[in-house]
Wavefront OBJ file of the C-alpha trace (Angstrom):
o trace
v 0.000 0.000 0.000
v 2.728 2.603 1.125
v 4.636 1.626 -2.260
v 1.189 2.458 -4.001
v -0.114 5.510 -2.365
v 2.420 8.325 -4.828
v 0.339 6.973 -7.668
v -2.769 7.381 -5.859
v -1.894 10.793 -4.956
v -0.834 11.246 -8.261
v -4.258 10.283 -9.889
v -6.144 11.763 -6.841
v -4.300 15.153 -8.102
v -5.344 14.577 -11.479
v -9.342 14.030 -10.765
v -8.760 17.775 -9.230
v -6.893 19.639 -10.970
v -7.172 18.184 -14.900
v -10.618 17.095 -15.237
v -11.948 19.025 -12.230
v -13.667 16.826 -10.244
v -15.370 18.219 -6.980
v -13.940 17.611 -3.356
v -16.547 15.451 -2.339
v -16.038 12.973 -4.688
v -12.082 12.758 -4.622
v -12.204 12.045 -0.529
v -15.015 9.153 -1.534
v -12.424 8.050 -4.385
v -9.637 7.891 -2.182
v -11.497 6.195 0.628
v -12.604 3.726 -2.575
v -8.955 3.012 -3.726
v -7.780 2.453 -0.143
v -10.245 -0.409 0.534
v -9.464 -1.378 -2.960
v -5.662 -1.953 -2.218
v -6.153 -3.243 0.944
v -8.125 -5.657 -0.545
v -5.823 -6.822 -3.170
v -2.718 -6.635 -0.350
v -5.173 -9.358 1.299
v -4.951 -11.355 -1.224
v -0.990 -10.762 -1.621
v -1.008 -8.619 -4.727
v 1.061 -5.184 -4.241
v 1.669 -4.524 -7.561
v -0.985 -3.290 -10.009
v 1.064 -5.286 -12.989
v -0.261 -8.118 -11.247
v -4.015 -7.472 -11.480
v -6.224 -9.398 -13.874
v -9.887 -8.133 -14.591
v -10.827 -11.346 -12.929
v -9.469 -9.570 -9.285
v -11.372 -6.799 -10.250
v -14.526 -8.423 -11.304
v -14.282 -10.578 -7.666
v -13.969 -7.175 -5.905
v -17.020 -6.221 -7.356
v -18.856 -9.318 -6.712
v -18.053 -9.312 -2.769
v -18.919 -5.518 -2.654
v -21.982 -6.747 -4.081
v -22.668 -9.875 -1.382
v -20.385 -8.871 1.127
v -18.280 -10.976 2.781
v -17.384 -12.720 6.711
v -16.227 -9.518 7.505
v -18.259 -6.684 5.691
v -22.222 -6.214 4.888
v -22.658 -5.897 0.856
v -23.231 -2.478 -0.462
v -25.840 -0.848 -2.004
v -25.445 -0.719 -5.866
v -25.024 2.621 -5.807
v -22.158 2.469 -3.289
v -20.329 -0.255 -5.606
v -21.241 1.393 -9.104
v -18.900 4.757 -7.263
v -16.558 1.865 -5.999
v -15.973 0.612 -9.444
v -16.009 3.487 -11.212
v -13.005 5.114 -8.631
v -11.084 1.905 -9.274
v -11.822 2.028 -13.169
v -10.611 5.256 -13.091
v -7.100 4.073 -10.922
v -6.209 1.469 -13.645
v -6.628 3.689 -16.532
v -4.791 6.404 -15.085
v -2.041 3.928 -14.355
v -2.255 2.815 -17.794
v -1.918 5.713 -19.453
v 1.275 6.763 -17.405
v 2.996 4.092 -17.920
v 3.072 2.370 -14.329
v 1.020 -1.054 -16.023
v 1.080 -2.334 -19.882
v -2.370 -3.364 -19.068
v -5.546 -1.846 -18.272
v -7.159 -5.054 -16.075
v -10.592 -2.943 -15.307
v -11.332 -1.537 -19.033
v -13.956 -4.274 -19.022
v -15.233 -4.384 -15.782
v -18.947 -3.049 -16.262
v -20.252 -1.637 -12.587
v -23.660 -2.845 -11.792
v -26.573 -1.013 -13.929
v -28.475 1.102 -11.266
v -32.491 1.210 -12.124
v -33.477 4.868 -12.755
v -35.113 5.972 -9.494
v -38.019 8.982 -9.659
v -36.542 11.523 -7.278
v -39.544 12.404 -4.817
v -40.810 15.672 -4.711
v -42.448 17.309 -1.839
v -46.701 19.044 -2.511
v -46.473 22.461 -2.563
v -48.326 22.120 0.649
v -45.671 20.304 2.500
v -43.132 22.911 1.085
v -45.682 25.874 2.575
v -45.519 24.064 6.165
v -41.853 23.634 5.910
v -41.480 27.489 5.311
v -44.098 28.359 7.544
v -42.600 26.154 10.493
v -39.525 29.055 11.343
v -39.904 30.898 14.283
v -38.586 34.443 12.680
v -38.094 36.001 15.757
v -35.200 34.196 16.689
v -31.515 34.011 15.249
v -31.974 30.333 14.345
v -35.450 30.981 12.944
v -33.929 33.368 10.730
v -31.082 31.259 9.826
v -33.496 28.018 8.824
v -35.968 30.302 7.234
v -32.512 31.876 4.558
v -31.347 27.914 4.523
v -34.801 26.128 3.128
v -35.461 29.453 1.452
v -32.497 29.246 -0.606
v -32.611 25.627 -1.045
v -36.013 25.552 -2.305
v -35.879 29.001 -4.155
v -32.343 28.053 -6.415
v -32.414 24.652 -6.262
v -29.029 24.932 -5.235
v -27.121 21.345 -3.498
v -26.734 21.670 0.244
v -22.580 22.338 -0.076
v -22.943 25.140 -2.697
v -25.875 26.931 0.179
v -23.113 26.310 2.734
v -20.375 27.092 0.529
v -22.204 30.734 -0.235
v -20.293 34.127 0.505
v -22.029 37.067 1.520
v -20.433 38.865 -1.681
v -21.896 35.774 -3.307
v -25.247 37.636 -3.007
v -25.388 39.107 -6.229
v -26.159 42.827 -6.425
v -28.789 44.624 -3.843
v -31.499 42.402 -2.235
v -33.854 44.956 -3.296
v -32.977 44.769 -6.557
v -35.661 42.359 -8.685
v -32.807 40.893 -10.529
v -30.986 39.821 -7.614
v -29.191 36.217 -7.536
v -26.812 34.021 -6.372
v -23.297 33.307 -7.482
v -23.063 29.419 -6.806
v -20.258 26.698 -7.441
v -20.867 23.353 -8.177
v -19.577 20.440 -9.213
v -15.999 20.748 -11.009
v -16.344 24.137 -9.034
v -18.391 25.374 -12.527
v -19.744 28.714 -11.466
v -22.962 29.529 -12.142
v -25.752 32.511 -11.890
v -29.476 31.763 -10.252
v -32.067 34.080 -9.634
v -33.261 34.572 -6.048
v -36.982 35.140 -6.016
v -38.718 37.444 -3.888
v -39.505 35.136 -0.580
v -35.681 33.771 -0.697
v -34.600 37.340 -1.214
v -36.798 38.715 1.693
v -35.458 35.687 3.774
v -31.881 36.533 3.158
v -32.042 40.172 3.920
v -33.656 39.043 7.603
v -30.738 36.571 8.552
v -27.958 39.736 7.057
v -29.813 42.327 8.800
v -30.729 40.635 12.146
v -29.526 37.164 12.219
v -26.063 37.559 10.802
v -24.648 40.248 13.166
v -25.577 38.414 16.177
v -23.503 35.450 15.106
v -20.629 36.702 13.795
v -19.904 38.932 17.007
v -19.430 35.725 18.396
v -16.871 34.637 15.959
v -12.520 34.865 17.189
v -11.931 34.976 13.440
v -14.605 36.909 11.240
v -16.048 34.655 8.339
v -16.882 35.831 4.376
v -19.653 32.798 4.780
v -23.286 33.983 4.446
v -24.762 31.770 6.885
v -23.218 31.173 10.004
v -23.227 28.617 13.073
v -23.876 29.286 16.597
v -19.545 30.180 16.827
v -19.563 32.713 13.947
v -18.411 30.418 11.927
v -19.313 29.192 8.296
v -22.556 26.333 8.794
v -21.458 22.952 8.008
v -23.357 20.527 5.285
v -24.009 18.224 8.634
v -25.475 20.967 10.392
v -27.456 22.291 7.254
v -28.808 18.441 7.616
v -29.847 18.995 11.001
v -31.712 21.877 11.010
v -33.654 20.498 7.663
v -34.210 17.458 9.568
v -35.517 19.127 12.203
v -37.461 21.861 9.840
v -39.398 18.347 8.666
v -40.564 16.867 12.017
v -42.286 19.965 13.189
v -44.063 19.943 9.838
v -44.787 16.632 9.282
v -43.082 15.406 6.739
v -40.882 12.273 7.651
v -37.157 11.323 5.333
v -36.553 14.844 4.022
v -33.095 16.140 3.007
v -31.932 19.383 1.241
v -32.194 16.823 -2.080
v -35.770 16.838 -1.661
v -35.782 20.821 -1.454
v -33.222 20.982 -5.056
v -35.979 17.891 -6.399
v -39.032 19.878 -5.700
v -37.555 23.191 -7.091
v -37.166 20.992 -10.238
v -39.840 19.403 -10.232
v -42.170 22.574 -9.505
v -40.448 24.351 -12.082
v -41.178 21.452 -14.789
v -45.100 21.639 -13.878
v -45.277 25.315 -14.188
v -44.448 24.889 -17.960
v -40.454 25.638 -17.723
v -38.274 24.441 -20.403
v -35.828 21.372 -19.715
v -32.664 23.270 -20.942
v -33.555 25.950 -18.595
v -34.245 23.727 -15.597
v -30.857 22.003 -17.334
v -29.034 25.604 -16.724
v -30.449 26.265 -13.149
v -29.558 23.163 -11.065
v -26.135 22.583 -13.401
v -26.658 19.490 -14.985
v -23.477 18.827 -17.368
v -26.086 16.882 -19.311
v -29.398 17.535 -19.957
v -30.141 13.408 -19.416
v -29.865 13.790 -16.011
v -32.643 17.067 -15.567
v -34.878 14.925 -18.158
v -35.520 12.215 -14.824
v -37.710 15.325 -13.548
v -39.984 15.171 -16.726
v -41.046 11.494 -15.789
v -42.075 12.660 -12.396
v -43.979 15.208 -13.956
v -45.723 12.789 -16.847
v -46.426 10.210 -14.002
v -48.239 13.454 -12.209
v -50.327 14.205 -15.202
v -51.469 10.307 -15.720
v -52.564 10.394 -11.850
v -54.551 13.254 -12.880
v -55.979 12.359 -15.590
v -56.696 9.367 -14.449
v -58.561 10.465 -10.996
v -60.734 13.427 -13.324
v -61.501 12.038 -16.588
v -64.457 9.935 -16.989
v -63.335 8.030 -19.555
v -59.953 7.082 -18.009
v -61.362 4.144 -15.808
v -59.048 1.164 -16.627
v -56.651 2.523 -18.311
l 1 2 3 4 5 6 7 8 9 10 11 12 13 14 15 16 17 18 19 20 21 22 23 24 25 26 27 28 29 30 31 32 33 34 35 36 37 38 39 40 41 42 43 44 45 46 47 48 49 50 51 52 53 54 55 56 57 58 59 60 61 62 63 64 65 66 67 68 69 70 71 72 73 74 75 76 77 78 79 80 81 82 83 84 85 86 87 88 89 90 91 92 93 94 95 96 97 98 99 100 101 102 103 104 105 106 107 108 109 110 111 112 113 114 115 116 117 118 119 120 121 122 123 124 125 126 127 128 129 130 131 132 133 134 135 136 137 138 139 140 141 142 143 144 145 146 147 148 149 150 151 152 153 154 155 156 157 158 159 160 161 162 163 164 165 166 167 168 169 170 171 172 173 174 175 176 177 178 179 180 181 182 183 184 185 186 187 188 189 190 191 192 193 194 195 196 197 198 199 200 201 202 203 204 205 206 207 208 209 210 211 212 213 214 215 216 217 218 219 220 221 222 223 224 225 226 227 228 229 230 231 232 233 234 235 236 237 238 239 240 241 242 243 244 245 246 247 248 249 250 251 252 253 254 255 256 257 258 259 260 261 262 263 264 265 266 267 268 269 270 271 272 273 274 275 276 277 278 279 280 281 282 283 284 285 286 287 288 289 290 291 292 293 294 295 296 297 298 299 300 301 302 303 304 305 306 307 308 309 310 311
């Protein structure tokens, strides 16, 4: 492993810096090729030379049933698996380290296309209405799930947010956000009115209070209980929490960025534009928020047309 690990920070580096890959995914790559190697030092093999697609493919399979030791993993879990240790061989293909690339073949499993699950415009009403705006946390929940739900932004872009990321005046009807995603791609948003109002509480009257508690001051928009910049898990928490005093059991900040989607779809947006807003690389992945949609409209049709008994 220790003989191993300068080509793993090697191609770890690369994922970053060449093709851009976000933060989150190079710590779950590297925790992948770790267990990878350690797996393979099991087994005696310390060189990648040595690997056959066979090694690979029985990785796979006990990621997939699990072993003595280990429960199996969900196929999502061992299609990112794969995929991290795909992209290990072919690195150390192409630079030489191995004439061979053992894992070109290696298909990961084929994950079904799951419906993301979108919350009523009801439940999203009692979520909002839930915060206690007299408070500093109120004020601080009621900017979180208003910016969640009103760009459709991921949870570590909201907590990634600068105050100078606020684009232009909060009065001003154009306002937006300046967010960065995935391959840190920067992209524009509009902040609607109720996300907009919700912001200029927590700056005006939630924001001060927390940051005087701070030893080092913070750029970050919304801040924890220390001053200092509100972490994803915290973000989680509050949402969490947001959801049990309205009701609504299982919710993340996903299901906030799914329903702004979602929403947007039924209201007679374009794809591409949806496409632009949550920034989707491909326009395959914002099309999964049509079939929610079309499923919608055969439920309705089907409970209010007379004639579609049956069908």
């Amino acid at each position: 492993m220790a003989d191993l690990q300068p080509l793993v920070d090697g191609w770890l580096a690369h994922l970053a810096i060449e093709q851009g890959r976000a933060a989150n995914t190079i710590v779950a790559y590297r925790r992948d090729a770790h267990r990878y190697l350690a797996w393979l030092a099991d087994r005696g093999i310390t060189d990648l030379a040595e690997v056959t697609s066979h090694d690979v493919t029985a990785f796979q399979r006990e990621l997939a049933e699990g072993d003595a030791g280990r429960p199996a993993l969900a196929a999502s879990s061992v299609a990112r698996c794969i995929a991290a240790v795909r992209s290990l061989h072919r690195f150390a293909h192409t630079d030489g380290v191995t004439g061979t690339d053992p894992a070109a073949r290696v298909s990961p499993p084929h994950l079904g296309r799951r419906l993301p699950k979108a919350l009523a415009l009801a439940e999203v009403q009692a979520l909002l209405d839930g915060c206690d705006r007299s408070t500093v946390d109120g004020l601080l929940e009621s900017a979180l799930l208003e910016l969640l739900y009103g760009t459709g932004a991921r949870i570590s872009e909201v907590c990634g947010l600068d105050v100078d990321d606020v684009v232009r005046v909060l009065g001003d009807d154009d306002a937006g956000l300046r967010l960065f995603g995935k391959g840190s791609k920067e992209r524009l948003v509009p902040l609607g009115s109720f996300a907009r109002s919700a912001v200029d509480a927590w700056l005006v009257r939630g924001r001060p209070a927390r940051a005087g508690r701070a030893r080092v001051a913070s750029p970050a928009l919304l801040l924890n209980s220390v001053g200092q910049r509100l972490s994803r898990q915290s973000a989680w928490g509050i949402i969490g929490a947001a959801g049990d005093r309205a009701g609504i059991a299982h919710i993340g900040p996903h299901s906030l960025r799914h329903s702004y989607a979602t929403h947007l779809l039924e209201g007679g947006a374009d794809v591409r534009v949806v496409q632009e807003l949550l920034g989707h690389a491909s326009v395959t992945t914002t099309q999964i928020y049509t079939l929610v949609t079309v499923d919608h409209l055969r439920e309705v049709y089907r409970a209010a047309h007379p004639r579609a008994r049956g069908t």
